[in-house]
C-alpha positions in Angstrom: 79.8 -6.1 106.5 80.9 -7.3 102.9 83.4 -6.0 101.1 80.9 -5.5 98.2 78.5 -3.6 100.2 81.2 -1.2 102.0 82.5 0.2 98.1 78.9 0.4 97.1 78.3 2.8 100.4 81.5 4.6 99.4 80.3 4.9 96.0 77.1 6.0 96.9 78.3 8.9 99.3 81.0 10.5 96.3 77.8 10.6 94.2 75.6 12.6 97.1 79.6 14.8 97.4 79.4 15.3 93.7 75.7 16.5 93.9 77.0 18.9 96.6 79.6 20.4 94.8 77.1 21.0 91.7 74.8 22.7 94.6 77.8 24.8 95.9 78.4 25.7 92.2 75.2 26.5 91.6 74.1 28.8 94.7 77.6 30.6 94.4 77.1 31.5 90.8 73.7 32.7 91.8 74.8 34.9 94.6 77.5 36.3 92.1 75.4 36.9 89.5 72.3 38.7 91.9 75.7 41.0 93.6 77.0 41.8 90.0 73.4 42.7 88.8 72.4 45.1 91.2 69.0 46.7 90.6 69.3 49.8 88.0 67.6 52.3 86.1 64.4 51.1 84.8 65.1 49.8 80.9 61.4 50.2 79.5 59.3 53.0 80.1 56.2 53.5 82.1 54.4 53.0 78.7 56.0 49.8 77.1 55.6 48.0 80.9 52.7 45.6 80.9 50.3 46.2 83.7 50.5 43.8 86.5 48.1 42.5 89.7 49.7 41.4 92.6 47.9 38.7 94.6 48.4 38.9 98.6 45.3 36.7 100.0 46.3 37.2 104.0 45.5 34.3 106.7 43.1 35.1 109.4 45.0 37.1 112.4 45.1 35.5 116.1 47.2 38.3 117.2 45.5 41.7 118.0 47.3 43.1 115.4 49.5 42.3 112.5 52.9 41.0 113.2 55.7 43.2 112.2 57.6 40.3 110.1 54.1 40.0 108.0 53.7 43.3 107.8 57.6 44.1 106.7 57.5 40.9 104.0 54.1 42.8 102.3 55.7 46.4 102.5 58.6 44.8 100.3 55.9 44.7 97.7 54.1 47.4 98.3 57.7 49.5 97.7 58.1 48.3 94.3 54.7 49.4 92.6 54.9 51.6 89.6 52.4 53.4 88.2 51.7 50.5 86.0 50.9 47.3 89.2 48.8 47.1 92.2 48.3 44.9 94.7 45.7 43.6 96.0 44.8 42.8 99.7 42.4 39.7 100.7 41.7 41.2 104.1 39.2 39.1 106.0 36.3 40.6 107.6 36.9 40.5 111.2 40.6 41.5 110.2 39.6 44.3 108.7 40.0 47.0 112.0 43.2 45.7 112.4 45.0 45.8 109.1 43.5 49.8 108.2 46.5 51.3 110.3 49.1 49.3 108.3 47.7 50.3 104.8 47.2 54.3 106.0 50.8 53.7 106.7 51.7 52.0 103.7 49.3 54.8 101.6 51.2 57.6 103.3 55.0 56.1 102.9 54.4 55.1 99.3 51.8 57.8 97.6 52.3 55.9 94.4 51.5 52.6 95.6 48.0 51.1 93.8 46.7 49.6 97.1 43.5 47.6 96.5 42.3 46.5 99.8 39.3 43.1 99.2 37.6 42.9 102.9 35.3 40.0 102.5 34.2 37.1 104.9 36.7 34.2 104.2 35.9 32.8 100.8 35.3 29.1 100.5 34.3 28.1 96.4 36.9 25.6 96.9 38.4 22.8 99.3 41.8 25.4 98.9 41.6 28.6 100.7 44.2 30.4 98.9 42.4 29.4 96.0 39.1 30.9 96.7 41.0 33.9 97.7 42.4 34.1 94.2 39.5 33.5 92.1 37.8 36.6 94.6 40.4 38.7 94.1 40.8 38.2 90.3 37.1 39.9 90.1 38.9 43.0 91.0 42.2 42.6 89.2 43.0 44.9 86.2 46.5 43.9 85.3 47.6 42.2 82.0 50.1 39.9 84.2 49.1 38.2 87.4 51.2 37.7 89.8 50.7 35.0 92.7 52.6 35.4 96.1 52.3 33.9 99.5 52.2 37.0 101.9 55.4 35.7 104.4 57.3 36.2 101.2 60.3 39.1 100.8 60.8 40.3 97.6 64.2 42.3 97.0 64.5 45.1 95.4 64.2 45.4 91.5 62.0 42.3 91.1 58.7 43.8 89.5 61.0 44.8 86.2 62.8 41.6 86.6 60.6 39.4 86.4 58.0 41.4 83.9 60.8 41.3 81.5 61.3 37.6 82.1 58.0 37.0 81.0 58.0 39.5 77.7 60.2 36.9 75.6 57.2 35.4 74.1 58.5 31.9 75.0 57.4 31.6 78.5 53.9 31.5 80.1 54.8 31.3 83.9 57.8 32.7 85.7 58.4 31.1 89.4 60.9 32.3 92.1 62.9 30.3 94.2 63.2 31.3 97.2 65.9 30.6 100.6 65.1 31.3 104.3 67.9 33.6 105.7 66.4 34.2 109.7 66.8 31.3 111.7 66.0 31.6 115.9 65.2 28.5 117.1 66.1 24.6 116.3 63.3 24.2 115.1 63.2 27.0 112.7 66.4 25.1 111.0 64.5 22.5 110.0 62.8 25.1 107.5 66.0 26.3 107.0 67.6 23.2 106.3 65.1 21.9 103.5 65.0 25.3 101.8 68.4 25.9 101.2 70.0 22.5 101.3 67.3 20.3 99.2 65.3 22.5 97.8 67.1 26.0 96.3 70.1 24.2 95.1 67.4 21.8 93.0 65.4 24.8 92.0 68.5 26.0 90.4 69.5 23.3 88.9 66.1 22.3 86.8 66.4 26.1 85.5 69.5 25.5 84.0 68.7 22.3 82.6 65.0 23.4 81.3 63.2 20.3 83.8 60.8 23.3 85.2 57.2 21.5 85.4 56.3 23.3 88.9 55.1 26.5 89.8 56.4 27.7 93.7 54.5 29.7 96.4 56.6 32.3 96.5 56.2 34.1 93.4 54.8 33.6 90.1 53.9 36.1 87.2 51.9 34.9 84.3 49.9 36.4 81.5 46.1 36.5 82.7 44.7 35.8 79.4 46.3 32.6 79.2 45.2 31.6 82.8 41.7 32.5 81.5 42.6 30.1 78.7 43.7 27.4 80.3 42.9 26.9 83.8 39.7 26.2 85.5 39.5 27.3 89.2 37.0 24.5 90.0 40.4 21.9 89.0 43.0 24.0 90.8 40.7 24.6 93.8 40.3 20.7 94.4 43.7 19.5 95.0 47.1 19.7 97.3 50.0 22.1 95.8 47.8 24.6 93.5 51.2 26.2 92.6 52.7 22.7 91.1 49.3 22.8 89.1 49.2 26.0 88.0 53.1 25.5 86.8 51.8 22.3 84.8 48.7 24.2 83.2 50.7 27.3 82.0 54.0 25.1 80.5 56.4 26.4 79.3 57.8 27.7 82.5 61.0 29.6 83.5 63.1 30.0 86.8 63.5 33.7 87.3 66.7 35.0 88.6 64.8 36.8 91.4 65.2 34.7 94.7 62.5 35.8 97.3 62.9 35.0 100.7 60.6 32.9 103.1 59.9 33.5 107.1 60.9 29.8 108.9 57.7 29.9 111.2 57.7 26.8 113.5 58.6 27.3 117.3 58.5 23.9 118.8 60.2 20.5 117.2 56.9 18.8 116.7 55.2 21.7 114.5 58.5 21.6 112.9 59.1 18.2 111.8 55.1 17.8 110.8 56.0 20.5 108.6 59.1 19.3 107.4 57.2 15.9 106.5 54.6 17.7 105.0 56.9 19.5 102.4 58.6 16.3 101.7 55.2 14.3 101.4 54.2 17.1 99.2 57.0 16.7 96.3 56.5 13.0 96.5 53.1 13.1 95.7 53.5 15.7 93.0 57.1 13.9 91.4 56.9 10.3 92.5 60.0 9.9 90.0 62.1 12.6 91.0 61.4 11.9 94.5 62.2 8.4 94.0 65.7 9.7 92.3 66.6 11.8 95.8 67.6 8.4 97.1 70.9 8.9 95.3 72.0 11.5 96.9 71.1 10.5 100.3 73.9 8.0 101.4 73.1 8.2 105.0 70.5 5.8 104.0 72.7 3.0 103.5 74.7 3.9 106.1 72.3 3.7 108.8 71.2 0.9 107.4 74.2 -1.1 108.0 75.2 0.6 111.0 72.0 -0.9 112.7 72.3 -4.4 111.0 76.0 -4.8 111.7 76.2 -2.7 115.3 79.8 -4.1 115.8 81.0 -3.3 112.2 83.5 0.0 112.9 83.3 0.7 109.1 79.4 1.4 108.9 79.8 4.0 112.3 82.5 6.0 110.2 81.3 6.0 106.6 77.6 7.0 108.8 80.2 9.7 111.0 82.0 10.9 107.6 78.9 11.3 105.5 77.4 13.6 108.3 79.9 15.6 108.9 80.3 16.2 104.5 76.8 17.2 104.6 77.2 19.5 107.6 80.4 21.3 106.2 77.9 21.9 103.1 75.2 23.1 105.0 78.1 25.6 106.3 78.6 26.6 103.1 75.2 26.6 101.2 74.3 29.0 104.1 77.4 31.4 104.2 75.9 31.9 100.5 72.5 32.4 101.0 73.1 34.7 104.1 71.9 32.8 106.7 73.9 31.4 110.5 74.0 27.8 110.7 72.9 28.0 114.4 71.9 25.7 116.3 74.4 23.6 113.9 73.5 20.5 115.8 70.2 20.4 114.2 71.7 19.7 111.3 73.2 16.7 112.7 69.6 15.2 113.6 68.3 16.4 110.3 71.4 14.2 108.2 71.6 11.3 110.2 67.8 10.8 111.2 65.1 12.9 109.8 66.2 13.1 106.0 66.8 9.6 105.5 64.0 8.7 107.7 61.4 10.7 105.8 62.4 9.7 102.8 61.3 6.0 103.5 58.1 7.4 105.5 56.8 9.1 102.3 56.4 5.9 100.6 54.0 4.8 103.4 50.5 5.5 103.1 49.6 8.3 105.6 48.0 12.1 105.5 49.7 15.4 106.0 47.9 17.8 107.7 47.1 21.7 107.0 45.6 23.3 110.0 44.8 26.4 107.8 42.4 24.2 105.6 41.1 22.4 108.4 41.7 19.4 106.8 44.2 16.2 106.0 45.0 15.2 102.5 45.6 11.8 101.3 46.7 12.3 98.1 47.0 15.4 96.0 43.6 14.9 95.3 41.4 13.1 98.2 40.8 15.1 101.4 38.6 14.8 104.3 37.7 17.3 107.2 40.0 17.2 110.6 36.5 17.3 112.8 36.2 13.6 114.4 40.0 13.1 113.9 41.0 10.8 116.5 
Protein backbone atom coordinates (compact mmCIF):
# COMPACT_ATOMS: atom_id res chain seq x y z
CA UNK A 1 0.00 0.00 0.00
CA UNK A 2 1.21 3.59 -0.98
CA UNK A 3 2.30 5.89 1.14
CA UNK A 4 -0.32 8.35 -0.45
CA UNK A 5 -3.13 6.13 0.06
CA UNK A 6 -2.23 5.00 3.87
CA UNK A 7 -2.43 9.18 4.99
CA UNK A 8 -5.56 9.52 3.00
CA UNK A 9 -7.11 6.46 5.12
CA UNK A 10 -5.70 8.10 8.24
CA UNK A 11 -7.18 11.25 7.19
CA UNK A 12 -10.30 9.88 6.39
CA UNK A 13 -10.78 8.00 9.88
CA UNK A 14 -9.88 11.63 12.15
CA UNK A 15 -12.71 13.05 10.08
CA UNK A 16 -15.34 10.04 10.85
CA UNK A 17 -13.48 10.68 14.97
CA UNK A 18 -14.29 14.27 14.61
CA UNK A 19 -17.93 13.49 13.49
CA UNK A 20 -18.03 11.28 16.61
CA UNK A 21 -17.03 13.71 19.03
CA UNK A 22 -19.62 16.28 17.49
CA UNK A 23 -22.22 13.15 18.08
CA UNK A 24 -21.00 12.60 21.73
CA UNK A 25 -21.37 16.43 22.14
CA UNK A 26 -24.46 16.50 20.81
CA UNK A 27 -26.36 13.50 22.56
CA UNK A 28 -24.65 14.61 25.99
CA UNK A 29 -25.96 18.12 25.80
CA UNK A 30 -29.32 16.59 24.99
CA UNK A 31 -29.39 14.27 27.84
CA UNK A 32 -28.37 17.30 30.04
CA UNK A 33 -30.60 19.52 28.90
CA UNK A 34 -33.89 16.74 29.00
CA UNK A 35 -32.39 15.96 33.09
CA UNK A 36 -32.17 19.76 33.81
CA UNK A 37 -35.72 20.30 32.30
CA UNK A 38 -37.73 18.01 34.10
CA UNK A 39 -41.49 18.06 33.35
CA UNK A 40 -43.29 20.94 35.56
CA UNK A 41 -46.32 22.76 36.24
CA UNK A 42 -48.31 23.33 33.19
CA UNK A 43 -47.40 27.10 31.82
CA UNK A 44 -50.65 27.83 29.79
CA UNK A 45 -53.95 27.09 30.98
CA UNK A 46 -56.59 24.64 29.92
CA UNK A 47 -58.08 27.61 27.91
CA UNK A 48 -55.05 29.14 26.01
CA UNK A 49 -53.91 25.22 24.99
CA UNK A 50 -54.78 24.46 21.40
CA UNK A 51 -56.85 21.33 21.02
CA UNK A 52 -54.93 18.42 19.76
CA UNK A 53 -55.74 14.78 17.86
CA UNK A 54 -53.54 12.12 18.43
CA UNK A 55 -53.26 9.57 15.60
CA UNK A 56 -52.50 5.75 16.76
CA UNK A 57 -53.61 3.61 13.46
CA UNK A 58 -52.67 -0.03 15.14
CA UNK A 59 -51.34 -3.06 12.81
CA UNK A 60 -53.46 -6.16 12.62
CA UNK A 61 -52.82 -8.49 15.86
CA UNK A 62 -51.40 -12.31 15.25
CA UNK A 63 -51.24 -12.74 18.94
CA UNK A 64 -54.61 -13.49 20.80
CA UNK A 65 -54.23 -10.55 22.55
CA UNK A 66 -52.27 -7.31 22.60
CA UNK A 67 -48.74 -7.54 23.61
CA UNK A 68 -47.82 -5.78 26.79
CA UNK A 69 -44.85 -3.70 25.12
CA UNK A 70 -47.67 -2.30 22.60
CA UNK A 71 -49.95 -1.84 24.96
CA UNK A 72 -47.39 0.02 27.61
CA UNK A 73 -45.89 2.31 24.57
CA UNK A 74 -49.93 3.50 23.78
CA UNK A 75 -50.74 4.00 27.65
CA UNK A 76 -47.69 6.51 27.60
CA UNK A 77 -49.99 8.50 25.51
CA UNK A 78 -53.03 7.84 26.78
CA UNK A 79 -51.45 9.33 30.44
CA UNK A 80 -50.72 12.55 29.03
CA UNK A 81 -54.29 13.77 27.66
CA UNK A 82 -55.78 16.91 29.01
CA UNK A 83 -58.93 17.93 28.80
CA UNK A 84 -57.99 19.75 25.63
CA UNK A 85 -56.44 16.15 23.21
CA UNK A 86 -57.73 12.84 22.44
CA UNK A 87 -56.59 10.06 20.81
CA UNK A 88 -57.68 8.24 18.53
CA UNK A 89 -57.68 4.36 18.03
CA UNK A 90 -57.63 2.64 14.37
CA UNK A 91 -58.74 -0.70 15.78
CA UNK A 92 -59.32 -3.16 13.03
CA UNK A 93 -62.32 -5.13 12.91
CA UNK A 94 -61.48 -8.52 13.71
CA UNK A 95 -59.18 -6.79 16.46
CA UNK A 96 -61.76 -5.28 17.92
CA UNK A 97 -62.75 -8.19 20.88
CA UNK A 98 -59.37 -8.13 21.75
CA UNK A 99 -58.27 -4.50 22.28
CA UNK A 100 -61.96 -3.64 24.42
CA UNK A 101 -60.21 -4.92 27.74
CA UNK A 102 -57.19 -2.68 27.21
CA UNK A 103 -59.23 0.55 26.58
CA UNK A 104 -61.90 -0.40 29.77
CA UNK A 105 -58.59 -0.41 31.43
CA UNK A 106 -57.08 2.54 30.07
CA UNK A 107 -60.88 4.40 30.52
CA UNK A 108 -60.87 3.35 34.19
CA UNK A 109 -56.94 4.30 35.06
CA UNK A 110 -57.23 7.59 33.33
CA UNK A 111 -61.08 9.05 33.66
CA UNK A 112 -59.88 12.04 31.85
CA UNK A 113 -58.45 10.47 28.95
CA UNK A 114 -60.51 11.45 25.44
CA UNK A 115 -60.39 7.85 24.11
CA UNK A 116 -61.83 7.69 20.61
CA UNK A 117 -61.76 4.17 19.61
CA UNK A 118 -62.21 3.84 15.07
CA UNK A 119 -63.17 -0.08 14.57
CA UNK A 120 -63.33 -0.39 10.89
CA UNK A 121 -62.23 -3.21 8.33
CA UNK A 122 -58.54 -2.27 7.36
CA UNK A 123 -58.67 0.76 5.12
CA UNK A 124 -57.04 0.61 1.78
CA UNK A 125 -57.64 4.39 -0.32
CA UNK A 126 -54.11 4.11 -0.76
CA UNK A 127 -50.92 1.89 -1.74
CA UNK A 128 -49.81 3.07 2.24
CA UNK A 129 -51.69 1.57 5.05
CA UNK A 130 -50.86 3.92 7.58
CA UNK A 131 -51.97 6.42 5.28
CA UNK A 132 -55.41 5.27 4.71
CA UNK A 133 -55.62 4.85 8.38
CA UNK A 134 -54.96 8.52 8.70
CA UNK A 135 -57.07 10.02 6.17
CA UNK A 136 -60.00 7.49 8.16
CA UNK A 137 -59.29 8.67 11.23
CA UNK A 138 -59.07 12.41 10.41
CA UNK A 139 -63.01 12.10 9.56
CA UNK A 140 -63.34 11.82 13.24
CA UNK A 141 -60.65 14.18 14.48
CA UNK A 142 -61.63 17.42 16.23
CA UNK A 143 -58.37 18.89 17.30
CA UNK A 144 -56.79 22.17 15.98
CA UNK A 145 -53.19 20.31 16.00
CA UNK A 146 -52.71 16.76 14.57
CA UNK A 147 -50.41 14.79 15.81
CA UNK A 148 -48.99 11.61 13.92
CA UNK A 149 -47.38 8.71 15.87
CA UNK A 150 -46.36 5.19 15.18
CA UNK A 151 -48.07 3.11 17.99
CA UNK A 152 -44.43 1.14 19.21
CA UNK A 153 -43.56 4.61 20.08
CA UNK A 154 -42.96 5.87 24.09
CA UNK A 155 -43.55 9.19 24.70
CA UNK A 156 -42.06 10.51 28.14
CA UNK A 157 -43.62 12.38 30.31
CA UNK A 158 -44.41 16.25 29.72
CA UNK A 159 -44.38 15.93 25.86
CA UNK A 160 -48.09 17.02 24.98
CA UNK A 161 -47.16 20.71 26.46
CA UNK A 162 -43.77 20.41 24.98
CA UNK A 163 -44.26 20.03 21.98
CA UNK A 164 -47.81 22.20 21.61
CA UNK A 165 -45.73 24.99 22.70
CA UNK A 166 -43.13 24.21 20.11
CA UNK A 167 -45.53 24.57 17.55
CA UNK A 168 -47.30 28.10 18.90
CA UNK A 169 -44.21 30.32 17.71
CA UNK A 170 -45.84 31.04 14.59
CA UNK A 171 -42.68 30.12 12.65
CA UNK A 172 -43.02 26.50 12.45
CA UNK A 173 -45.64 24.26 10.63
CA UNK A 174 -44.39 20.72 11.65
CA UNK A 175 -42.64 19.63 14.87
CA UNK A 176 -40.81 15.94 14.57
CA UNK A 177 -39.25 13.92 17.40
CA UNK A 178 -36.23 12.01 17.35
CA UNK A 179 -36.39 9.24 18.85
CA UNK A 180 -33.43 6.29 20.38
CA UNK A 181 -34.09 2.66 21.16
CA UNK A 182 -33.04 2.02 24.88
CA UNK A 183 -34.24 -2.13 25.21
CA UNK A 184 -32.01 -4.25 23.49
CA UNK A 185 -32.37 -8.52 24.04
CA UNK A 186 -31.15 -10.08 21.28
CA UNK A 187 -28.14 -9.47 18.52
CA UNK A 188 -30.27 -8.88 16.44
CA UNK A 189 -32.27 -6.36 18.13
CA UNK A 190 -28.73 -4.18 18.17
CA UNK A 191 -28.86 -3.81 14.84
CA UNK A 192 -31.99 -1.43 15.48
CA UNK A 193 -30.13 -0.30 18.20
CA UNK A 194 -27.12 0.47 16.47
CA UNK A 195 -28.66 2.56 13.53
CA UNK A 196 -30.92 4.54 15.83
CA UNK A 197 -28.62 5.82 18.18
CA UNK A 198 -25.34 5.68 16.41
CA UNK A 199 -26.37 7.07 12.72
CA UNK A 200 -29.37 8.28 13.10
CA UNK A 201 -30.17 10.34 16.69
CA UNK A 202 -26.85 11.95 16.69
CA UNK A 203 -27.80 13.27 12.83
CA UNK A 204 -31.26 14.20 13.93
CA UNK A 205 -29.60 16.37 16.38
CA UNK A 206 -27.38 17.79 14.48
CA UNK A 207 -29.74 19.17 11.42
CA UNK A 208 -31.90 20.81 14.42
CA UNK A 209 -29.15 22.81 15.40
CA UNK A 210 -28.11 23.79 12.12
CA UNK A 211 -31.81 24.48 10.69
CA UNK A 212 -31.19 21.43 7.65
CA UNK A 213 -34.68 19.80 8.93
CA UNK A 214 -36.56 18.86 5.47
CA UNK A 215 -37.98 15.40 6.96
CA UNK A 216 -40.78 14.51 9.07
CA UNK A 217 -40.01 11.09 11.47
CA UNK A 218 -42.45 8.27 12.50
CA UNK A 219 -42.33 8.77 15.75
CA UNK A 220 -43.96 11.92 16.39
CA UNK A 221 -45.13 14.86 14.59
CA UNK A 222 -47.66 17.67 15.59
CA UNK A 223 -48.81 20.10 12.94
CA UNK A 224 -51.57 22.57 12.50
CA UNK A 225 -54.55 20.73 10.64
CA UNK A 226 -55.58 23.61 8.69
CA UNK A 227 -52.43 23.79 7.07
CA UNK A 228 -52.36 20.07 6.30
CA UNK A 229 -55.85 20.75 4.74
CA UNK A 230 -53.97 23.38 2.87
CA UNK A 231 -51.28 21.79 1.60
CA UNK A 232 -51.29 18.15 1.34
CA UNK A 233 -53.31 15.90 -0.70
CA UNK A 234 -53.79 12.29 0.70
CA UNK A 235 -54.06 10.81 -2.83
CA UNK A 236 -49.88 12.21 -3.17
CA UNK A 237 -48.86 11.11 0.32
CA UNK A 238 -50.75 7.82 -0.02
CA UNK A 239 -48.73 6.78 -3.21
CA UNK A 240 -45.25 6.75 -2.13
CA UNK A 241 -42.38 5.18 0.36
CA UNK A 242 -41.59 7.34 3.70
CA UNK A 243 -45.02 9.45 4.03
CA UNK A 244 -43.42 11.02 7.13
CA UNK A 245 -40.28 12.52 4.83
CA UNK A 246 -43.21 13.80 2.63
CA UNK A 247 -45.32 15.20 4.97
CA UNK A 248 -42.04 17.07 6.57
CA UNK A 249 -41.38 18.48 2.95
CA UNK A 250 -45.12 19.68 2.41
CA UNK A 251 -45.43 21.47 5.78
CA UNK A 252 -41.71 23.33 5.58
CA UNK A 253 -40.62 25.09 7.85
CA UNK A 254 -39.95 22.35 10.23
CA UNK A 255 -38.43 22.05 13.76
CA UNK A 256 -36.70 19.24 15.87
CA UNK A 257 -38.49 19.18 19.21
CA UNK A 258 -36.60 18.66 22.26
CA UNK A 259 -38.85 15.69 23.11
CA UNK A 260 -36.98 12.31 22.21
CA UNK A 261 -39.50 9.38 22.07
CA UNK A 262 -38.40 6.12 22.28
CA UNK A 263 -38.82 3.15 19.70
CA UNK A 264 -39.26 -0.84 20.46
CA UNK A 265 -36.10 -2.78 18.39
CA UNK A 266 -38.53 -5.59 17.04
CA UNK A 267 -36.43 -8.14 15.04
CA UNK A 268 -35.63 -11.67 16.58
CA UNK A 269 -33.53 -13.44 14.09
CA UNK A 270 -30.42 -11.88 12.06
CA UNK A 271 -32.09 -12.15 8.74
CA UNK A 272 -35.35 -9.99 9.64
CA UNK A 273 -32.80 -7.88 11.23
CA UNK A 274 -30.42 -6.96 8.57
CA UNK A 275 -33.48 -6.78 5.86
CA UNK A 276 -34.56 -4.24 8.14
CA UNK A 277 -31.46 -2.51 8.69
CA UNK A 278 -31.10 -2.36 4.74
CA UNK A 279 -34.40 -1.16 4.48
CA UNK A 280 -33.88 1.94 6.76
CA UNK A 281 -30.72 2.64 4.99
CA UNK A 282 -32.24 2.21 1.40
CA UNK A 283 -34.90 4.36 2.67
CA UNK A 284 -32.73 7.68 3.44
CA UNK A 285 -30.95 7.11 0.22
CA UNK A 286 -33.81 7.24 -1.76
CA UNK A 287 -35.31 10.20 0.07
CA UNK A 288 -31.55 12.26 0.36
CA UNK A 289 -29.42 10.85 -2.40
CA UNK A 290 -26.97 13.79 -1.43
CA UNK A 291 -26.79 13.47 2.15
CA UNK A 292 -26.62 9.80 1.75
CA UNK A 293 -23.95 10.17 -0.71
CA UNK A 294 -22.02 12.65 2.07
CA UNK A 295 -22.25 9.57 4.90
CA UNK A 296 -19.32 8.10 2.93
CA UNK A 297 -17.08 10.62 4.90
CA UNK A 298 -17.60 9.44 7.93
CA UNK A 299 -17.42 5.81 7.24
CA UNK A 300 -13.60 5.12 6.97
CA UNK A 301 -13.98 1.40 7.30
CA UNK A 302 -14.76 1.67 3.75
CA UNK A 303 -11.38 2.33 2.73
CA UNK A 304 -10.08 0.26 5.03
CA UNK A 305 -11.57 -2.78 3.99
CA UNK A 306 -11.00 -1.95 0.87
CA UNK A 307 -7.30 -2.10 1.10
CA UNK A 308 -7.24 -4.76 3.54
CA UNK A 309 -8.70 -7.09 0.78
CA UNK A 310 -6.59 -5.69 -2.12
CA UNK A 311 -3.32 -5.70 -0.24
CA UNK A 312 -4.06 -8.99 2.17
CA UNK A 313 -0.34 -8.99 3.25
CA UNK A 314 -0.14 -5.13 3.93
CA UNK A 315 -0.01 -5.10 8.13
CA UNK A 316 -0.96 -1.34 7.88
CA UNK A 317 -4.55 -1.77 6.15
CA UNK A 318 -5.45 -4.87 9.08
CA UNK A 319 -4.69 -2.15 11.87
CA UNK A 320 -5.97 1.16 10.51
CA UNK A 321 -9.28 -1.53 9.67
CA UNK A 322 -8.55 -2.96 13.67
CA UNK A 323 -8.22 0.76 15.08
CA UNK A 324 -11.08 2.25 13.25
CA UNK A 325 -13.39 -0.57 14.68
CA UNK A 326 -12.48 -0.53 17.87
CA UNK A 327 -13.03 3.94 17.80
CA UNK A 328 -16.39 3.25 16.64
CA UNK A 329 -17.10 0.57 19.18
CA UNK A 330 -15.77 2.69 22.19
CA UNK A 331 -18.37 5.41 20.72
CA UNK A 332 -21.08 3.12 20.47
CA UNK A 333 -20.15 2.59 24.41
CA UNK A 334 -20.67 5.90 24.92
CA UNK A 335 -23.60 7.10 22.63
CA UNK A 336 -25.35 4.39 24.55
CA UNK A 337 -24.28 5.02 28.27
CA UNK A 338 -26.22 8.41 27.15
CA UNK A 339 -29.13 7.33 25.67
CA UNK A 340 -29.67 4.61 28.43
CA UNK A 341 -29.28 1.64 26.69
CA UNK A 342 -26.48 -1.75 27.37
CA UNK A 343 -24.32 -2.28 24.60
CA UNK A 344 -24.91 -6.14 24.83
CA UNK A 345 -24.17 -8.35 22.74
CA UNK A 346 -21.20 -5.71 22.05
CA UNK A 347 -19.87 -8.03 19.36
CA UNK A 348 -22.62 -7.11 17.13
CA UNK A 349 -21.31 -3.96 16.90
CA UNK A 350 -18.18 -5.31 15.61
CA UNK A 351 -20.06 -7.00 12.56
CA UNK A 352 -22.16 -3.92 12.08
CA UNK A 353 -18.55 -1.51 11.73
CA UNK A 354 -16.53 -3.67 9.87
CA UNK A 355 -19.11 -5.37 7.54
CA UNK A 356 -22.66 -4.32 7.40
CA UNK A 357 -22.32 -0.37 7.50
CA UNK A 358 -19.77 -0.15 4.97
CA UNK A 359 -21.26 -2.83 3.05
CA UNK A 360 -24.78 -1.28 2.87
CA UNK A 361 -23.65 1.73 2.04
CA UNK A 362 -22.30 0.54 -1.42
CA UNK A 363 -25.48 -1.95 -1.80
CA UNK A 364 -27.83 1.09 -1.68
CA UNK A 365 -26.43 2.46 -4.80
CA UNK A 366 -27.47 -0.86 -6.56
CA UNK A 367 -30.66 -1.13 -8.02
CA UNK A 368 -32.84 -3.48 -5.88
CA UNK A 369 -36.36 -3.41 -3.76
CA UNK A 370 -36.90 -3.27 -0.06
CA UNK A 371 -39.56 -5.06 1.23
CA UNK A 372 -42.60 -4.18 3.70
CA UNK A 373 -44.41 -7.29 4.76
CA UNK A 374 -47.12 -4.96 6.37
CA UNK A 375 -47.95 -3.44 2.82
CA UNK A 376 -47.63 -6.59 1.12
CA UNK A 377 -45.58 -5.16 -1.23
CA UNK A 378 -41.75 -4.23 -2.50
CA UNK A 379 -40.87 -0.75 -3.45
CA UNK A 380 -38.50 0.22 -6.08
CA UNK A 381 -38.23 3.69 -5.61
CA UNK A 382 -40.05 6.01 -3.42
CA UNK A 383 -42.52 6.00 -5.80
CA UNK A 384 -42.95 2.66 -8.00
CA UNK A 385 -44.23 -0.41 -6.17
CA UNK A 386 -45.60 -3.73 -7.18
CA UNK A 387 -47.54 -6.52 -5.12
CA UNK A 388 -45.25 -9.42 -3.24
CA UNK A 389 -47.91 -12.15 -4.78
CA UNK A 390 -45.79 -14.11 -7.67
CA UNK A 391 -42.44 -13.01 -6.01
CA UNK A 392 -40.10 -15.60 -6.80
Amino acid sequence: MSPLLEWTLVGWSLLAVVWWTIAIGLVSCERYRSRRNRPGAPTTTPQTKPTVSIFKPIAALREAAPPPSLVSAMESFVRELDDNAEILLGIEGKDAEKWQPVIEQWQRNFPRARLKPVVAPRPAQFLSPKVSWFQTLSEHATGELWMWSDTDTVAPPGFLDVMRQELMDGHTGLVTCPYVVRNVESGPMMLEALFANMEFYPGVLFCGRTSLVQFGLGAGMMFPAARFRERVKWESLGARLADDNALGRALAPMKVSRVTMETQASESNWQDAIHHYMRWQKTVRWCSPAGYAGLALIVPALGWLAAALTHPGCAAAWLGLLVTTQIEILTAAVLFWLVGCDLRPWWASCFWSVLLRPLTWLACWVPWPVVFRSQNRKWWSLYRSSPLEGET
